[in-house]
N, C-alpha and C positions, 0 to 999 in steps of 0.2 A: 504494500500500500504506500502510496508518496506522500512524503512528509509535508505538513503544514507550514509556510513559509512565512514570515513575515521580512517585508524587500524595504529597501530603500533604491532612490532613485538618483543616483548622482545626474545633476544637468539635468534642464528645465528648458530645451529647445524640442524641432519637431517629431524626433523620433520616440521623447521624453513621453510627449503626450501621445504619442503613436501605442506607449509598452505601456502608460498606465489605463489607456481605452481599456488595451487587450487584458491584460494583468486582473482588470475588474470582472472580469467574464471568466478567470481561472477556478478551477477546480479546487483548488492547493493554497491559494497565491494570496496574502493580506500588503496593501502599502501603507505603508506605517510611515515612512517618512520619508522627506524629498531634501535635497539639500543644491544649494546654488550659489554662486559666486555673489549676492546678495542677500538680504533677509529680506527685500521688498520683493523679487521675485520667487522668492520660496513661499511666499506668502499668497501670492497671487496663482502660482501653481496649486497651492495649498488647499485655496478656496475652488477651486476650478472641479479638484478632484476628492474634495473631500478627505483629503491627506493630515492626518492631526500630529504629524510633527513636522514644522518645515525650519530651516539650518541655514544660516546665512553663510556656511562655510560649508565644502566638502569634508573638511576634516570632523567639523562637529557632529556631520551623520554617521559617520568611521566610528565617533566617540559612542555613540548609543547603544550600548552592549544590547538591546534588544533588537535590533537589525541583526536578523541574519542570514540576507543575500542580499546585493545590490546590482541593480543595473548599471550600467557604466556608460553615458549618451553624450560623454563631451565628442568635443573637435577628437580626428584621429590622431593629431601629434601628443594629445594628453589622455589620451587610452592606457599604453602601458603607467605611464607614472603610476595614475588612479586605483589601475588594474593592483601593481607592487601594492600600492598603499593599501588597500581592502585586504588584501592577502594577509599581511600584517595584521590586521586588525580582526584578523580571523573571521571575515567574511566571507562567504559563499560568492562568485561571481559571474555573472551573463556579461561580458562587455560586445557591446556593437562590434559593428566588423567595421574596417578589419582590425584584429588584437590589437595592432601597432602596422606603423607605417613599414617597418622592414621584419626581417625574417631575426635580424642577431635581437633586436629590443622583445620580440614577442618569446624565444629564448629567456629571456630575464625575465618573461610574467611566466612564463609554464615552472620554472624553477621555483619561484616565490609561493605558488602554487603548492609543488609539491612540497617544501620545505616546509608552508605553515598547515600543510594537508586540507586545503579547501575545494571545492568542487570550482571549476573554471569549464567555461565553454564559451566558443565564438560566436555571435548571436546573430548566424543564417538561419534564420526562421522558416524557411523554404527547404532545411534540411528534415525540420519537424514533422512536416507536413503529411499525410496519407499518399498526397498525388506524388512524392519524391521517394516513396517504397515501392508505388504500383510502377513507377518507369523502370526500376530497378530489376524488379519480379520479369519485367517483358525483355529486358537486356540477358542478364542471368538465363532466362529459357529460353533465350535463341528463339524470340518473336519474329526478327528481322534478321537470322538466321547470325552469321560474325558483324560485330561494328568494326566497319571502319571507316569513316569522316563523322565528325561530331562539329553542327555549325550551333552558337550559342552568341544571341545577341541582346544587348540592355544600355539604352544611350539615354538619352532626352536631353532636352532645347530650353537649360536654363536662362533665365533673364540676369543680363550683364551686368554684372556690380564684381569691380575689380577686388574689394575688399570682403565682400561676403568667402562663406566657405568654399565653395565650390571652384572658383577660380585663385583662390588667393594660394602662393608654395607656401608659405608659413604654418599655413591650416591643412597643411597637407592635400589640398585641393587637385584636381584631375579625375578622370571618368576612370582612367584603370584601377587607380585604390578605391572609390566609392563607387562605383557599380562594376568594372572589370572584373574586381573579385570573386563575383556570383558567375559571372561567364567560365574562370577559371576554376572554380569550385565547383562547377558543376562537370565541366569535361575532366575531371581529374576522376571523381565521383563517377561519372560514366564508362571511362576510359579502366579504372578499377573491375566496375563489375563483370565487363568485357572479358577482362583478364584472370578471374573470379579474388578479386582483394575486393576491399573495403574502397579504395583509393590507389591509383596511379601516379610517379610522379611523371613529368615529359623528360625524353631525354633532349631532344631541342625544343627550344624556344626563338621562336624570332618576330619580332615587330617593326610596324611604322605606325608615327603617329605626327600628330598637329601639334607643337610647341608656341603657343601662342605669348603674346606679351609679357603676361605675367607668370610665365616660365612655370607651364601646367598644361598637360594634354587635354585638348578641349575638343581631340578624339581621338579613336586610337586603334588599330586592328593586330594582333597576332594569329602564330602560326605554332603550331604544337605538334609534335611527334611522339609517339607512345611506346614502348611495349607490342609487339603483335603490328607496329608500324600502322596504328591508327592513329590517326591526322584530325588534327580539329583547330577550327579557323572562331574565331574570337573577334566581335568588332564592340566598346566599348567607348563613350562621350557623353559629356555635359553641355555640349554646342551643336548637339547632331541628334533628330530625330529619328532612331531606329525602330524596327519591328517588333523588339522584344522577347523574341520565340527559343526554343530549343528545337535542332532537328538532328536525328541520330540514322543515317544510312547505311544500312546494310547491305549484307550477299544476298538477302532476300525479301529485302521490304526495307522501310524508313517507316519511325515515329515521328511527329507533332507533336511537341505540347506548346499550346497557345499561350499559356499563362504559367509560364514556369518559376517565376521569381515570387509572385504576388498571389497563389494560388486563390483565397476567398478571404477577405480580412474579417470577416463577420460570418464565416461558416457560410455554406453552401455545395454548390456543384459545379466542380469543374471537371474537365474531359483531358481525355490522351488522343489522341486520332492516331490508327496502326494501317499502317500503309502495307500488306503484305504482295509478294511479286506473282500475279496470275489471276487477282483477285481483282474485280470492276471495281469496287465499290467498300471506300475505307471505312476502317470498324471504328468507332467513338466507343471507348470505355470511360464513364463516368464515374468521377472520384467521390466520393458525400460526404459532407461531415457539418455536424452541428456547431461545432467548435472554432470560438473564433481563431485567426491565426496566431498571435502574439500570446493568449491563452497556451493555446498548443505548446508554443518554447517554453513560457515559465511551469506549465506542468509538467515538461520534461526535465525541466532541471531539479525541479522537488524529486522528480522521483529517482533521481539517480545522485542524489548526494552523494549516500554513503560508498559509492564507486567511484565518486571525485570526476569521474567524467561522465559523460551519456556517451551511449554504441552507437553507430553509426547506424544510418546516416548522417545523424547528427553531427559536430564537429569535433571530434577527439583531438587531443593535444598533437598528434602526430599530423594528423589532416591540417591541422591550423599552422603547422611549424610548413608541411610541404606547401602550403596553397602561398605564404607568404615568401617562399622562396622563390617559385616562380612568380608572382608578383614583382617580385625585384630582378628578375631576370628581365623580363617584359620592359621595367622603368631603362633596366640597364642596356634593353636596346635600341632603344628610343633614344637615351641621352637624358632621362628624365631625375634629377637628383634633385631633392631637397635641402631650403636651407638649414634643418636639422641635421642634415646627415652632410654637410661641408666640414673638412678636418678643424678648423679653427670654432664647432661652433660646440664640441662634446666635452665641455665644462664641468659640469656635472652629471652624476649617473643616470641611468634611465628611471630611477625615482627620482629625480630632481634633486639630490642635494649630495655635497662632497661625499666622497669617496670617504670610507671608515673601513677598518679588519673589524669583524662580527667579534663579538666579546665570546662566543660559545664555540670557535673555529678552534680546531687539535693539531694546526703543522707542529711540525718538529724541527728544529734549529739544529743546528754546526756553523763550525768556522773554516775557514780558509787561509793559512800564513798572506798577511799582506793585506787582506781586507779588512778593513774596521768597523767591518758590519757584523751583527749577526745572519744567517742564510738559511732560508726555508730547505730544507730538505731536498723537497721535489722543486725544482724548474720548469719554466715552463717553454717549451718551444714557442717561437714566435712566425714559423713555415706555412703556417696552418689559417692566416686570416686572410681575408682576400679584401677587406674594405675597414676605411678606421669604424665604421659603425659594428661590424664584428670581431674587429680588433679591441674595441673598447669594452663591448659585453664580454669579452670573453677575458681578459687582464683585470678588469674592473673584479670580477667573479672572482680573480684567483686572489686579488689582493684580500677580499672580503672574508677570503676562507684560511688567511694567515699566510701567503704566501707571499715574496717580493721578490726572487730570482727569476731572469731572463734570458731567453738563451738564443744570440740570432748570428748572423753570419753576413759577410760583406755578398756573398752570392745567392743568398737564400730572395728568391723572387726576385730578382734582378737588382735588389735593391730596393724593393717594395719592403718588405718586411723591417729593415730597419729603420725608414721611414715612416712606418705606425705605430713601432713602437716608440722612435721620438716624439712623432706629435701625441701619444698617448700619455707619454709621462711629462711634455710639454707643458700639456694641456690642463694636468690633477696636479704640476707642482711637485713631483716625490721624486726629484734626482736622487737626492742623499737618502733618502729611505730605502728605493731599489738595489739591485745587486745588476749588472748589467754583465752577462760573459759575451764578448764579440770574438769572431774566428775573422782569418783571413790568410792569404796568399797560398789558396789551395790551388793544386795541381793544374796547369802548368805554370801558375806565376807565382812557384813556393821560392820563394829569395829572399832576401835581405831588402833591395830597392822595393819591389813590389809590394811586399810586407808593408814599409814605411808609405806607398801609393795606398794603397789600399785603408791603413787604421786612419790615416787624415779624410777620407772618404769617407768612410764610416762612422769619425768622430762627425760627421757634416752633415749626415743624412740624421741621426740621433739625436742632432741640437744637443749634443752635448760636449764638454773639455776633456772628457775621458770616460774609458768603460772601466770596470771595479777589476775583471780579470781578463786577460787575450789569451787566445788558440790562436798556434799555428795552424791550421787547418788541416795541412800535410804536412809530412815528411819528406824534406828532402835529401837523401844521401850523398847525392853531389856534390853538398855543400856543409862545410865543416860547422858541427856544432857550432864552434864559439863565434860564427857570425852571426848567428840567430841569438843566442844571449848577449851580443854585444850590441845589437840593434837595438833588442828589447828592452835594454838597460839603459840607454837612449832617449827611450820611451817612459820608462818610470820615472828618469833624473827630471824629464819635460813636465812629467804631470798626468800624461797620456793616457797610463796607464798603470794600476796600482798591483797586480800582479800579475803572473803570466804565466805560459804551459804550452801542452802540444796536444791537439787530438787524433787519435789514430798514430801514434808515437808507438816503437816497440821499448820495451824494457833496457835493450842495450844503449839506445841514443839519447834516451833519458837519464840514465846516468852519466852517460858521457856528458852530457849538458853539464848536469850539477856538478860533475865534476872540474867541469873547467868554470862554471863560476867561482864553485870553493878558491879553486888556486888565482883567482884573478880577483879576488874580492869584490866580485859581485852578485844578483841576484839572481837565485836559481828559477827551476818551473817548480811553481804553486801544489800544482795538480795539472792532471790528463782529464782528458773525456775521450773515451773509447766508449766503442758499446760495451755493455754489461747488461745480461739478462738472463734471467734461466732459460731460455731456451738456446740452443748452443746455434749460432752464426753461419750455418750449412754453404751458405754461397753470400759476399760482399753483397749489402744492403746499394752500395757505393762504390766505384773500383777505389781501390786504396783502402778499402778501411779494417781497420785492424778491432780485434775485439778483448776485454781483459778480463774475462771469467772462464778462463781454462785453468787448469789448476793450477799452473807455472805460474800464472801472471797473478791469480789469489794469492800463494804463496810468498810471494814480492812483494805484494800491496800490504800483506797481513806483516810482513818483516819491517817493511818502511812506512807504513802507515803513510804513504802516498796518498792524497784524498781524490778520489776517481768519480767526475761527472757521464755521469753514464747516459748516451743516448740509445734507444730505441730500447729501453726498461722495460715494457711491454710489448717488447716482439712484435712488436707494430700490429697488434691487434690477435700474435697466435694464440693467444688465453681466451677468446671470445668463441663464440658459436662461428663466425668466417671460416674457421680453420678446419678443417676435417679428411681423413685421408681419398676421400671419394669427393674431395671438393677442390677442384682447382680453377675456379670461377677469376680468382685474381693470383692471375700469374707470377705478382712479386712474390705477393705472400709465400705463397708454392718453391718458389726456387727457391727465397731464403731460406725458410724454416722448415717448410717440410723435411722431416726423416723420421727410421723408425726411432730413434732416439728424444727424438722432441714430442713425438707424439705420446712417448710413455712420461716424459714430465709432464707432458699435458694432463694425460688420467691424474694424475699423482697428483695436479693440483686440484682435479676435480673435487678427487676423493678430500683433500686438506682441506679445500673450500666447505665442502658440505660438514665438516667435523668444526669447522670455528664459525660456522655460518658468514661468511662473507664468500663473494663472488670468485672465480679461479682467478682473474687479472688481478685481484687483491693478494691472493698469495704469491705473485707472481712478483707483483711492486714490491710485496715482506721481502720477499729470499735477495731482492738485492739490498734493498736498508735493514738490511739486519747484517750483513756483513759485518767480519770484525776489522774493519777498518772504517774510516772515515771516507763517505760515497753518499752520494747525491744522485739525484734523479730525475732524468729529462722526460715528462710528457708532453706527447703531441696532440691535444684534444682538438677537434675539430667543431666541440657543439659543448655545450656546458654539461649536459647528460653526462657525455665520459669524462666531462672533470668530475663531476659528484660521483660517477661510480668507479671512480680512481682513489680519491679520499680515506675511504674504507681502511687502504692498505699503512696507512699512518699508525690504525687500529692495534695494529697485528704484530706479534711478537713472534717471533721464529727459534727455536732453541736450535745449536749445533748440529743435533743429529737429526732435527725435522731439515736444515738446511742440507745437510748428504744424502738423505732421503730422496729429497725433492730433485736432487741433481745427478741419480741415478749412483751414487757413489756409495760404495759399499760399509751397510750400515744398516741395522734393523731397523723396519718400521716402527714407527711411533707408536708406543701404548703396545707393541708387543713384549 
């Protein structure tokens, strides 16, 4: 049975009174209170709908410990904030579409989500609907035999006001984020059941669109590729009066649906028209429902609290994170960027206020000869963001969970990557608080000159006077140790840099190093970054790269207490369900790690996982920070999901003989 709701209403514009028409028609649904950027318009909302608490602040309806779900009806560029802030406040939330303007900030509300465990869903109300099951039902049974072209169109011919929502970038204005969405949410949705999922993502996307004055598509059309190579064409506008229709063609007929966005806002009967191939004369299947639309949503969100999401069709956190990806795909081939999302403008987090580490976050600290920092444990790769808008949710997140080590490279993205994360830490203020390790003069410009080209390049791209520690990148044997610590030391005397090291270094050139600093009284390497991971290194991730968890290289590390930055700590994914010996879908994966050797630490950490309850990639992250030496560790997350579900391994304590276990080295099992 669905739980009894009492909502509030953040924002007091027309979609506001749209949810509380329908909200009053729910099953489930009481509006307890409205809250608005004044108290004269809460008041007026207040009186309108019969609402007995109205809040001249969003925050004060936050404060109301008897709200518990809000709808969320501002502008789209203060959706996430809102979204964050409810979550916090331990609210249930329905926010408008779309979540957020881009795919990395809606990222930050599914997290906030799960962290304060509240129910969240995107609030396509056309997902709710009967008549978005019954197209499903006809797709799934091969009504129109295979889909392949999906046309889905939603525009209309608003009246011009440069400063209203619709046209304005600041308000996140254009037809592809406010009605585009549904075009793309609905062929992903189609293009899904086609393929029997829930949802499809495209593998291309391509668009044109109209860029008008005030720099917002004011119309816009793409082009989408699927899975099963179905094509679906998308046209979307706020200055263009379109059809509005959904049409799905198949191998053996096409669907109609006339009214696919707006199904009956007050209950009634709408139709599907089913075009089958042989047949005169097309079938009309009639949808019915008593129930108003907007009703519909809010009784789907009562009824699946305690699931924290609603099932599909509805819009599950996964569907919300694909639909907004491609959304920015679409933006991004257009040309279409916000001034939100301009490097100079991510001042503060996507809850609006300075950057803070969570007072309840568990990293774990060490040092580093040379630095006068203390160092998060794990680091973080910086390879993995492709825009400062995901470059900021995703560092912002790590700072927040106790982390403040970086880890980029003069090649990594051409140069992209050390440039987000300058204007990242630019932009929050926290040189001196970060740890920054830059690499350079890798293979073929590993020297002494290039080395020196390359760190003032990179000091340049960082906006900053020095990185905390440098990698050599490679190894060069051509070239005599002591030019490489003489350079380096160069570098330290300047300011440049505060200590230094070699990645992918073997054992013997790294003593030679420190050994001619000894004798020249200078300064040696810090520490190496090799890989180090339980899974053992089957074939170079990278030509050159060298790895330091064989037992010769433990043994040296465990004698010298050398402290070792380890990249690819997680196998780059071989601890997860990707990895399987009948699965070589990704061919890196495969070459690297596949063997039968990696596959039995795999089991082994199956089985350690299920015995400590944490996931295998957590005992995977354990076995290398539990080393007895001083080692750190590089993730590369791609999405905030795998930084939380990396965290875990901070948890995890590893004894000796669980670490020989794990690593196939002979040694009784645990608890035997």
């Amino acid at each position: 049975m669905a739980e009894e709701l009492r909502w509030g209403i953040i924002s007091t514009g027309g979609i506001a009174h749209t949810f509380a028409r329908g909200l009053a028609h729910s099953s489930t649904g009481q509006l307890l209170a409205v809250g608005s950027r004044c108290q004269e318009t809460a008041a007026k909302f207040g009186r309108e709908f019969g609402v007995p608490r109205c809040y001249g602040s969003y925050e004060a309806l936050l404060a109301d410990r008897e709200v518990e779900a809000v709808y969320i009806a501002t502008p789209h560029p203060m959706h996430a904030e809102w979204a964050i802030k409810a979550a916090e406040a331990r609210k249930h939330i329905l926010c408008e579409k779309p979540l957020s303007i881009n795919h990395a900030e809606a990222m930050a509300v599914v997290e906030a989500a799960q962290r304060n465990d509240v129910f969240l869903m995107e609030a396509f109300m056309y997902r709710c609907h009967p008549q978005t099951a019954e197209l499903l039902r006809l797709i799934r049974s091969k009504a129109i035999g295979e889909v392949r072209v999906i046309q889905a169109t939603f525009g209309f011919h608003s009246g011009w006001s440069e400063t209203g929502r619709l046209l304005n970038n600041a308000l996140g204005g254009g037809g592809i984020l406010d009605v585009g969405c549904y075009c793309t949410s609905m062929s992903r949705l189609i293009a899904g059941a086609a393929t029997g999922k829930d949802f499809a993502e495209p593998i291309d996307v391509k668009g044109c669109a109209r860029i008008g004055k005030t720099d917002v598509d004011e119309w816009a059309i793409a082009s989408l590729r699927f899975p099963g190579d179905i094509v679906a064409q998308l046209a979307t506008g706020v200055q263009v009066s379109l059809e509005n229709v959904v049409r799905v063609f198949g191998s053996e007929g096409y669907i109609l649906v006339p009214q696919p966005w707006i199904p009956s806002t007050e209950g009634g009967t709408t139709k599907i028209v089913l075009h089958r191939k042989g047949e005169k004369e097309p079938q009309e299947i009639p949808v019915a429902t008593d129930r108003w639309l907007y009703s519909i949503e809010a009784d789907t969100v009562a009824a699946n609290i305690g699931k924290r999401q609603a099932p599909p069709p509805a819009m599950t956190w996964a569907d919300t994170l694909g639909n907004l990806k491609t959304l920015d795909r679409w933006r991004e081939s257009v040309g279409l960027v916000y001034e939100a999302e301009k490097p100079e403008a991510f001042r503060l987090t996507v809850a609006k206020r300075p950057l803070r580490t969570r007072s309840d976050h568990f990293m774990k600290y060490g040092v580093i000869p040379g630095i006068g920092k203390k160092i998060s444990r794990l680091f973080m790769g910086v390879d993995n963001q492709p825009t400062i808008a995901h470059a900021t949710v995703m560092f912002d997140d790590f700072v927040e969970n106790g982390g403040n080590a970086f880890d980029t490279a003069y090649i990594y993205g051409g140069g992209r990557s050390e440039k987000l994360l300058g204007q990242w830490v630019n932009n929050r203020d926290i040189r001196e608080s970060v740890v920054i390790l830059g690499k350079g003069a890798h293979t073929p410009y590993c020297n002494p000159v290039d080395l020196t080209r390359q760190l003032l390049d990179s000091l340049d791209r960082l906006q900053t006077g020095y990185v905390d520690i440098y990698m050599l990148h490679r190894d060069n044997p051509d070239v005599p140790v002591g030019e490489f610590v003489d350079v380096l030391n160069e570098h330290v005397k300047a300011g440049r840099i505060r200590a230094f090291g070699g990645s992918n270094w073997g054992i013997a050139r790294v003593e030679a190093a420190n050994a001619y600093a000894r004798s020249n009284g200078l300064q040696g390497f810090a520490a190496i970054s090799n890989n180090f991971s339980l899974a053992r290194m089957v074939a170079p991730v990278w030509e050159g790269c060298i790895a330091a968890s064989d037992p010769d290289f433990r043994a040296w590390l465990t004698k010298t207490q050398m402290p070792v930055i380890g990249w690819s700590s997680q196998a780059r994914g071989f601890f997860t369900d990707r990895a399987r010996p009948d699965d070589v879908s990704d061919p890196e994966l495969a070459r690297c790690w596949y063997s039968e050797d990696n596959f039995g630490r795999q089991e082994r950490a199956k089985k350690m996982a299920r015995k400590k309850h944490v996931l295998p990639i957590n005992i995977a992250l354990a076995y290398v920070l539990c080393q007895p030496f001083p080692i750190f560790a590089i993730i590369g997350p791609r999405t905030l999901e795998e930084t939380r579900t990396s965290l875990p391994a901070l948890h995890v304590e590893l004894t000796p003989e669980e670490l020989k276990w794990l690593n196939l080295e002979e040694a009784p099992a645990p608890g035997r």
